[in-house]
PAPA-560872 format. One record per residue (C-alpha): z, y, x. Coordinates in Angstrom, 2 decimals. Each point is the difference from the previous one (the first is absolute). Layout:
PAPA-560872
+---------+---------+---------+
:      c3 :      c2 :      c1 :
+---------+---------+---------+
:       Z :       Y :       X :
...
+---------+---------+---------+
end
This chain:
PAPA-560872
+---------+---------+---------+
:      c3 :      c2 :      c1 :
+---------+---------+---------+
:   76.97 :  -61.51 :  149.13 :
:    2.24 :    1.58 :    2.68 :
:    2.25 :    2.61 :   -0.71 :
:   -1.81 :    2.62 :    1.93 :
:   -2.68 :   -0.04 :   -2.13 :
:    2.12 :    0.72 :   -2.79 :
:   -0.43 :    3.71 :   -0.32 :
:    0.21 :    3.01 :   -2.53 :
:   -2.43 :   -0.88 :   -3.19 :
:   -3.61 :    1.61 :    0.18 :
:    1.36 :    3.00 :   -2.12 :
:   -0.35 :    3.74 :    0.89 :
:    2.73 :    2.46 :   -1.00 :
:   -1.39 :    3.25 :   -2.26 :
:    3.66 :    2.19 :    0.99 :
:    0.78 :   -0.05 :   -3.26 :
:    3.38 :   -0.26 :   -0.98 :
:    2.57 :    0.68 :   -2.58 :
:    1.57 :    2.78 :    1.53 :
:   -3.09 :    1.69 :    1.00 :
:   -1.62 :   -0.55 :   -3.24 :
:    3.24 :    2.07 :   -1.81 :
:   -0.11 :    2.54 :    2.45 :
:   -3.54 :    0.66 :   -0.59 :
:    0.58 :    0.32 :   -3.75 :
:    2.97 :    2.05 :    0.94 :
:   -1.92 :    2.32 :    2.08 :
:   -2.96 :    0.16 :   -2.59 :
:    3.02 :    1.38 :   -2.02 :
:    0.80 :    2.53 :    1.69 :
:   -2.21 :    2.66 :   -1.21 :
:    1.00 :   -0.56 :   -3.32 :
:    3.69 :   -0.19 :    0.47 :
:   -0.06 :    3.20 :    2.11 :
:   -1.65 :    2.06 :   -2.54 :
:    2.46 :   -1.73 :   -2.60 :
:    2.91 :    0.89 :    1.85 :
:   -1.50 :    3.85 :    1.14 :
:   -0.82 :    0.55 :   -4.08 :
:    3.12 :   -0.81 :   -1.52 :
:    2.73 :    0.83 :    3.04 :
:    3.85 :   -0.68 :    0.95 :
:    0.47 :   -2.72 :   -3.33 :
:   -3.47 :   -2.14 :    0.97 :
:    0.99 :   -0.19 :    3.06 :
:    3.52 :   -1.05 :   -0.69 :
:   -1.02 :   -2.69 :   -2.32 :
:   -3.03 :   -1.26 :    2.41 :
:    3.17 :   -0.57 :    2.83 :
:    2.07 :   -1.69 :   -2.79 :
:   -2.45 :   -2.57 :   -0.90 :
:   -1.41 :   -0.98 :    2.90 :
:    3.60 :   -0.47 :    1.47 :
:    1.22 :   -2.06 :   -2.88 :
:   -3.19 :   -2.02 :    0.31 :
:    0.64 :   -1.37 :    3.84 :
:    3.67 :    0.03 :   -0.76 :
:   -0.71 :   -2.43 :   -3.01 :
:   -2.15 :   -1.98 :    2.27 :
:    2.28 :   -0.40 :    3.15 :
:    2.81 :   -1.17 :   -2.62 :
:   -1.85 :   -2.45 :   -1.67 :
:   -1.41 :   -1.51 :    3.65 :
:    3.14 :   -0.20 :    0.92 :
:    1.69 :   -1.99 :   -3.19 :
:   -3.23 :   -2.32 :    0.33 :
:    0.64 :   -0.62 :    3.36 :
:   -3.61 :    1.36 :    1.29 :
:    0.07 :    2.10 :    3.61 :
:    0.14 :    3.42 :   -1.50 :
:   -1.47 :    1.77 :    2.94 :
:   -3.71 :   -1.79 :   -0.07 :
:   -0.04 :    0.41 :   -4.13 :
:    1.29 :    3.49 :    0.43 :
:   -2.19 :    1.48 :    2.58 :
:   -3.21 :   -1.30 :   -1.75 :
:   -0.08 :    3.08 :   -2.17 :
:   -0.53 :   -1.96 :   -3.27 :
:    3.33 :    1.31 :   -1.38 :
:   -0.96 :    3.35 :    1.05 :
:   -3.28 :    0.02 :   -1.66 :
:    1.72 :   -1.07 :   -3.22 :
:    2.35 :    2.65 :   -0.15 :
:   -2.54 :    2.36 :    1.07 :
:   -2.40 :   -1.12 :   -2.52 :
:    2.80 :    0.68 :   -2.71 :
:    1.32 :    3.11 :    1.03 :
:   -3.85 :    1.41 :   -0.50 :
:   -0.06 :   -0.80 :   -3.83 :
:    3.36 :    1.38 :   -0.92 :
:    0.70 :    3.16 :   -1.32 :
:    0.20 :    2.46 :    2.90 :
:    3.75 :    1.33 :   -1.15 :
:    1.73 :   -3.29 :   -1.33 :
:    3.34 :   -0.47 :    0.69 :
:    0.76 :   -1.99 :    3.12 :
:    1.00 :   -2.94 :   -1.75 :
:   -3.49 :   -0.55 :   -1.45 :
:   -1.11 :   -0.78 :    3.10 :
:    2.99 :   -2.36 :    0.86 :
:   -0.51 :   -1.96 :   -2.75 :
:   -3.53 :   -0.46 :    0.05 :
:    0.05 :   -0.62 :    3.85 :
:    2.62 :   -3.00 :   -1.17 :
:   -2.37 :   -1.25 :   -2.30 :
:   -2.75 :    0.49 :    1.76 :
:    1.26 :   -2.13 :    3.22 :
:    2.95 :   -2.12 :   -1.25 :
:   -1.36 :   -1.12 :   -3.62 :
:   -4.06 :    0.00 :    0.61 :
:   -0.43 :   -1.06 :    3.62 :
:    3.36 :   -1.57 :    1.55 :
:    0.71 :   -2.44 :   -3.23 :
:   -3.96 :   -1.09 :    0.51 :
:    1.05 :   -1.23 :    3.79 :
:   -1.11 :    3.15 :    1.47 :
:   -3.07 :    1.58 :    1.39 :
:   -2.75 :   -1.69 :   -1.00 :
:    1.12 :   -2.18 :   -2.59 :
:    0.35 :    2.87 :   -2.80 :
:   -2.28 :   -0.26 :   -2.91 :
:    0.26 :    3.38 :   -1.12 :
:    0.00 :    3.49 :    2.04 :
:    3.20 :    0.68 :    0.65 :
:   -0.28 :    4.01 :   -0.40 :
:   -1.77 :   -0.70 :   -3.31 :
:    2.56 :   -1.69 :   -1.55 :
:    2.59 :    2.01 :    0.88 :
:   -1.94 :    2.80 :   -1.63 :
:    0.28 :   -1.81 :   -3.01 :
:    3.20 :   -0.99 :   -0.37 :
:    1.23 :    3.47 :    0.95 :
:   -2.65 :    1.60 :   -2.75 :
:    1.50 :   -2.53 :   -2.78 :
:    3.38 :    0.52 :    0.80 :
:    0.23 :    4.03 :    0.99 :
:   -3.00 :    1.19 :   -1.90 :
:    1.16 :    3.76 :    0.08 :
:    0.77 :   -0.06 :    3.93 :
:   -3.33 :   -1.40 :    0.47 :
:   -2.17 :    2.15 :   -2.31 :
:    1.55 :    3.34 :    0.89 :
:   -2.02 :    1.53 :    2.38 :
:    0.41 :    3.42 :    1.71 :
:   -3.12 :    2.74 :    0.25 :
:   -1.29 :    0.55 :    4.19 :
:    2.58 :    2.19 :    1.47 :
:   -1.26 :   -0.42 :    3.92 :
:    2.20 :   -0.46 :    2.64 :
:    1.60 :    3.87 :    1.54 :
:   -1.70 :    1.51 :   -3.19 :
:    2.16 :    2.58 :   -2.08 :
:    0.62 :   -2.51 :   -2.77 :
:    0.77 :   -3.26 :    2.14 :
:    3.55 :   -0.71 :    0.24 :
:    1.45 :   -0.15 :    3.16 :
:    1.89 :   -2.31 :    2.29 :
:    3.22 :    0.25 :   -2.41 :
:   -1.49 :    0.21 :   -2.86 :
:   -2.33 :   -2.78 :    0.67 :
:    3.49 :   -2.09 :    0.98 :
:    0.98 :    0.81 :   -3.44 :
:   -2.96 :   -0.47 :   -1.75 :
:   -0.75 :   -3.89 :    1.64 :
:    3.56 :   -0.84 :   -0.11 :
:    0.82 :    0.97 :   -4.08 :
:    3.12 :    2.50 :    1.04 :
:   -2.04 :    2.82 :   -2.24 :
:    1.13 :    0.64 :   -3.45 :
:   -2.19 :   -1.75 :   -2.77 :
:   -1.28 :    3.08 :   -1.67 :
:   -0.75 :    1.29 :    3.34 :
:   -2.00 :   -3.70 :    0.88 :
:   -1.95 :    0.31 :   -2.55 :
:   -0.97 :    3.42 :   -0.20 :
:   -1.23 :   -0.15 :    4.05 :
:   -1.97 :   -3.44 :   -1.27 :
:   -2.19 :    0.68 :   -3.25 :
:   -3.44 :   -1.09 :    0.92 :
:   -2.13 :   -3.00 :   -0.91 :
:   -2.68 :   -1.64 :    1.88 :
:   -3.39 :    0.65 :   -1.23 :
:   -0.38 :   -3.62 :   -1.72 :
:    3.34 :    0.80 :   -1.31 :
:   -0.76 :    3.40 :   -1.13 :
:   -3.43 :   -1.30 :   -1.97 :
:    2.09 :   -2.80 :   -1.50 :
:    2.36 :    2.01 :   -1.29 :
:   -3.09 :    2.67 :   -1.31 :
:   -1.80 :   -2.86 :   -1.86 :
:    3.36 :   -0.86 :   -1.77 :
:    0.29 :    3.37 :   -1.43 :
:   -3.56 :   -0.75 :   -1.70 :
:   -1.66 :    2.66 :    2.63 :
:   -3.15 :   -1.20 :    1.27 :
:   -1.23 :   -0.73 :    4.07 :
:   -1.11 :    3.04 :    0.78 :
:    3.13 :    2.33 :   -1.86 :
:    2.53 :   -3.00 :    2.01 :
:   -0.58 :    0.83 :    3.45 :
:    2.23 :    1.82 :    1.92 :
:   -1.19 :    3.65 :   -0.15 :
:   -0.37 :    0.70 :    3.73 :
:   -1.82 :   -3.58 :    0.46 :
:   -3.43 :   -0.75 :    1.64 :
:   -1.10 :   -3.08 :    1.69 :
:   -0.32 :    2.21 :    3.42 :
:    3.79 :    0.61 :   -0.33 :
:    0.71 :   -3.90 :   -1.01 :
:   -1.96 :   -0.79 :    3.34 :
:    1.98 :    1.78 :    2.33 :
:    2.77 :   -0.56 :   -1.77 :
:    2.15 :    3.51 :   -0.81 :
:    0.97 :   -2.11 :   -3.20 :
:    3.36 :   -0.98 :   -1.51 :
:    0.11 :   -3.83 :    0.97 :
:    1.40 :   -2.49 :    1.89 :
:    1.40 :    0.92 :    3.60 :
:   -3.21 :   -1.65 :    2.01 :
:   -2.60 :   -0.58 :   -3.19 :
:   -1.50 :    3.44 :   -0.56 :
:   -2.15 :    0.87 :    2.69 :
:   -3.05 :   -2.30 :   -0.69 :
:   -2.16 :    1.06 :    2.98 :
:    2.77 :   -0.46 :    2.28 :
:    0.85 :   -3.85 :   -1.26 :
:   -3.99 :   -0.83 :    0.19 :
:    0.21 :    1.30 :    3.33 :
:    2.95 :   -2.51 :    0.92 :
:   -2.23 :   -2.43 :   -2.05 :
:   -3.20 :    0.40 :    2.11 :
:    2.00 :   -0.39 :    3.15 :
:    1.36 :   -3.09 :   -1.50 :
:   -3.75 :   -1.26 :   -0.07 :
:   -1.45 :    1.18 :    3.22 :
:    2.81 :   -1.71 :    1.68 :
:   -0.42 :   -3.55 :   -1.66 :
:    3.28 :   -0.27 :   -1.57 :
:   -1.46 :   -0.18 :   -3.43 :
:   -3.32 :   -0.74 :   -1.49 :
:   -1.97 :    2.46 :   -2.00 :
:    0.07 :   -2.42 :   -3.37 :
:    3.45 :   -0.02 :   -1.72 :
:   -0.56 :    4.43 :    0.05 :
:   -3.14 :    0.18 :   -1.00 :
:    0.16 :   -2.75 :   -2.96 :
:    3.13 :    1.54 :   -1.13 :
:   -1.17 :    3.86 :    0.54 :
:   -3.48 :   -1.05 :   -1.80 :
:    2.08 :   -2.12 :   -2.88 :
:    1.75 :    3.36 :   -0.80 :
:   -2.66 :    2.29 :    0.02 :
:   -2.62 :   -2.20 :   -2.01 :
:    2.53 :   -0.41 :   -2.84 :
:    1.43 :    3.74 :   -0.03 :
:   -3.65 :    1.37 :    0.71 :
:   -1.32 :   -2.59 :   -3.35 :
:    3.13 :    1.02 :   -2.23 :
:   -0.48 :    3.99 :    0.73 :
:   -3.45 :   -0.31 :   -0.99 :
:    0.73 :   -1.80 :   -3.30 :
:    2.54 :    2.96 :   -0.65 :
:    0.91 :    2.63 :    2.76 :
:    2.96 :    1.25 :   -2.06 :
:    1.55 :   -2.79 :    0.50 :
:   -0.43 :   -1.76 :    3.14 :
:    0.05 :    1.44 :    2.87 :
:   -2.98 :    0.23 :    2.67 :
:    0.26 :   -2.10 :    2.98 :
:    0.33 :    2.67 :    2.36 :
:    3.28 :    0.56 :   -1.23 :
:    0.80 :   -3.49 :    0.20 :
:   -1.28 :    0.04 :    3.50 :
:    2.08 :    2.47 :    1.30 :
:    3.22 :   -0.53 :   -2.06 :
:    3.37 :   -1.66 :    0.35 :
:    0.02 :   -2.69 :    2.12 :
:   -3.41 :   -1.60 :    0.39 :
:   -1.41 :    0.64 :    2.71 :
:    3.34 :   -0.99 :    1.87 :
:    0.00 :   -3.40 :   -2.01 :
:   -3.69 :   -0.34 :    0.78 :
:    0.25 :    0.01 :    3.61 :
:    3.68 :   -0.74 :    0.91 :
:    1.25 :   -1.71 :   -2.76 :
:   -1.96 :   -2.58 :   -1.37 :
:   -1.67 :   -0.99 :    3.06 :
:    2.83 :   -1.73 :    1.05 :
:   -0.87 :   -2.60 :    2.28 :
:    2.89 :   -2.13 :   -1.55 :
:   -0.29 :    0.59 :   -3.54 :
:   -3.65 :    0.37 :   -0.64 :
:   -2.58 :   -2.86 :    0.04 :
:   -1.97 :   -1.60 :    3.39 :
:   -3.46 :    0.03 :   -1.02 :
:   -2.27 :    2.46 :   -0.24 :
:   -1.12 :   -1.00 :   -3.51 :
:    3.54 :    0.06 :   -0.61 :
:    0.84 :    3.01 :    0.92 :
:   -2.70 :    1.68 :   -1.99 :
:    1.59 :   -1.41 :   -2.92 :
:    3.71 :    0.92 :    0.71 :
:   -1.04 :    3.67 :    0.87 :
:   -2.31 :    0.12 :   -3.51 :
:    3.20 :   -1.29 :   -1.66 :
:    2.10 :    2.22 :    1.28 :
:   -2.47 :    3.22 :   -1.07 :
:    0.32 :   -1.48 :   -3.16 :
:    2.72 :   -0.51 :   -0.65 :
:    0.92 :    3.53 :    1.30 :
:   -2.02 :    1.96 :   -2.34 :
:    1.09 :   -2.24 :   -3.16 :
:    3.80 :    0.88 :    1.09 :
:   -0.63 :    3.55 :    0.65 :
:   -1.95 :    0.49 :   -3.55 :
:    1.78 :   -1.85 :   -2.30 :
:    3.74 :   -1.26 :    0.72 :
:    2.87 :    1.95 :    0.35 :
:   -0.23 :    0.82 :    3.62 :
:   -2.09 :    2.86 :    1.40 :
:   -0.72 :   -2.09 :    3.48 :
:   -1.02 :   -3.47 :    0.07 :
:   -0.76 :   -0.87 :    3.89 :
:    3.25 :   -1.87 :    0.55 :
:    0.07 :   -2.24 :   -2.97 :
:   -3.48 :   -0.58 :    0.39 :
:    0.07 :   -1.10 :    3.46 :
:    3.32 :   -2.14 :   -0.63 :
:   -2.27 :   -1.84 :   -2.66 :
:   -2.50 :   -0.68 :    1.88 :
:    2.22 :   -1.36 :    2.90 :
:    1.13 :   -2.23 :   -2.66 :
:   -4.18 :   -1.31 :   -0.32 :
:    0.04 :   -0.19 :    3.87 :
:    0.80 :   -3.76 :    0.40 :
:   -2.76 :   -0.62 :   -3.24 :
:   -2.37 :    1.82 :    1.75 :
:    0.34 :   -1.36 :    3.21 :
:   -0.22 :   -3.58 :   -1.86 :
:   -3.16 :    0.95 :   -1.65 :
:   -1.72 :    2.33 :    2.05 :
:    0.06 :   -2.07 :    3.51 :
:   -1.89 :    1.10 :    3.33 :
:   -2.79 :   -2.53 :    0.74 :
:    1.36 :   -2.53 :    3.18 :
:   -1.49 :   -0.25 :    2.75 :
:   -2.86 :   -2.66 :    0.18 :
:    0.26 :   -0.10 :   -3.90 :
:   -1.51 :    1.82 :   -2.84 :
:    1.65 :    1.80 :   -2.69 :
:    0.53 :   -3.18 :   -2.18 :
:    1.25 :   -2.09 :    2.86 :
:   -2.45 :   -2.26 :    1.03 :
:   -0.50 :   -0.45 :    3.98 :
:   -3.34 :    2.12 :    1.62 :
:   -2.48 :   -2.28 :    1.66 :
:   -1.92 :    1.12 :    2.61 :
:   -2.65 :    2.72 :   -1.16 :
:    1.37 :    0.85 :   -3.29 :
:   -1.26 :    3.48 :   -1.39 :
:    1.97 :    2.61 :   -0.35 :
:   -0.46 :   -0.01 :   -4.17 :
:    1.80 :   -3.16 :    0.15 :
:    2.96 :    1.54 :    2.28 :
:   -0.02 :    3.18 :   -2.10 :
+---------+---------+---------+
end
């Protein structure tokens, strides 16, 4: 055949992209981080910078040492998004070198040693989370109550400076940080022998846990605002409604069996729905296009998992929130699923075997 037949392959281009892909998710973001950053002022916003800088810092070095062009890697937004990601489930007044740390881990240990983007097996925000909540457990459980941003209580541009960068006095740290998350809160309650309803925090309803004027994480407590990120997410392709839904319906069918059996104990689902960090895990976390399974079937599964696994953490270990351990252990299944639970190939069935010519669809299905 002559060369000037030898053209482009029959393939058409969908736009898609790894940069625009991260900046979607970053803009779906947005609303949530905002509202983070409004509700708990100068220190949020401090730390949010910190992190996010350490996180593309971290990734230019380690391009650079590998011998990678830094400026395609860097520019793709992947680093960004995984700084980002992390910044939203620390505490909202942690001390700057939290987010240092964790940014390190995040994009030297979990993502550069893999080979980079797209070769990690676990989310790279997710297991800095855990490392930093095993190895500083009272920086990341200390939470601070709402003081919004140019409100009477929120510190200001100094005091914030002091505040994210640890120059206060301890006594005087601790005293401006005393709060607990609400799973925190009710964990602590049902340790003292009180039951569900005597736990909760005394101001709490599930109205207030949905928009989110909660002690929590800096970009975790407004529910409505991350399932607003998360629909966008959807109506623009980048994910697929069944890793959310699996995991949001794994989470409310156990908490919703458990509070029937006894409502003193367990909490409803509602509150599950709406608290800590699972809607953000649901929808930005565990849909991870490199860390979660291909196939539908498989997906289903890894998102049920992950609901699981999320409830059993949050009702009976040691830790109050389970969504980044229990998405790190299912990243661990992703290569079993994906063995196991394979997409049907084209012109074959689901066991393998080639399609003749007018095969029904039971056989392809």
């Amino acid at each position: 055949m002559s060369d000037q037949y030898l053209v482009a392959g029959p393939y058409a281009h969908a736009g898609a992209s790894v940069s625009r892909t991260m900046g979607l998710v970053m803009l779906a973001l947005v609303p949530a981080t905002l509202f983070g950053l409004w509700q708990f002022g100068w220190p949020a916003i401090f730390l949010f910078l910190v992190t996010i800088a350490a996180a593309v810092i971290a990734e230019a070095v380690c391009l650079r040492i590998a011998g990678k062009p830094v400026r395609p890697f860097l520019t793709d937004g992947s680093a960004l998004l995984s700084g980002w990601l992390l910044a939203l489930t620390l505490p909202p007044w942690a001390p700057w070198w939290i987010g240092l740390v964790g940014s390190l881990i995040a994009i030297v240990v979990a993502k550069q040693i893999f080979g980079g983007i797209g070769q990690n097996l676990f989310n790279p925000a997710m297991v800095a989370r855990v490392a930093l909540l095993i190895s500083f457990p009272l920086e990341m459980t200390t939470f601070v109550a709402p003081t919004p941003f140019l409100s009477a209580a929120a510190p200001d541009f100094a005091a914030g400076l002091d505040i994210t960068f640890d120059t206060l006095e301890p006594q005087a740290r601790l005293d401006a940080v005393t709060s607990a998350s609400v799973l925190g809160h009710i964990r602590n309650e049902l340790g003292q022998g009180l039951s569900l309803p005597q736990g909760l925090p005394p101001d709490y309803s599930a109205l207030r846990g949905a928009i989110g004027t909660v002690p929590g994480s800096l970009g975790e407590t407004s529910a409505l605002l991350i399932l607003l990120g998360g629909l966008f997410l959807l109506a623009m392709r980048v994910i697929t409604w069944h890793i959310p839904v699996a995991m949001l319906g794994a989470i409310a069918l156990s908490a919703g069996l458990l509070h029937l059996l006894d409502p003193s104990r367990f909490a409803d689902p509602v509150l599950h729905l709406v608290s800590g960090a699972t809607l953000l895990g649901a929808f930005f976390i565990a849909t991870d296009l490199v860390t979660s399974p291909l196939s539908v079937r498989g997906q289903l599964l890894f998102g049920a998992g992950c609901g699981l696994l999320v409830f059993i953490i949050r009702t009976w270990s040691g830790y109050p929130e389970g969504v980044a351990f229990a998405v790190m252990l299912m990243n661990a299944c992703t290569p079993l699923i994906d063995h196991w639970v394979q997409p049907r190939i084209y012109g074959r069935d689901r066991k393998g075997a080639p399609l003749e010519p007018g095969d029904d669809a039971e056989r392809v299905r």
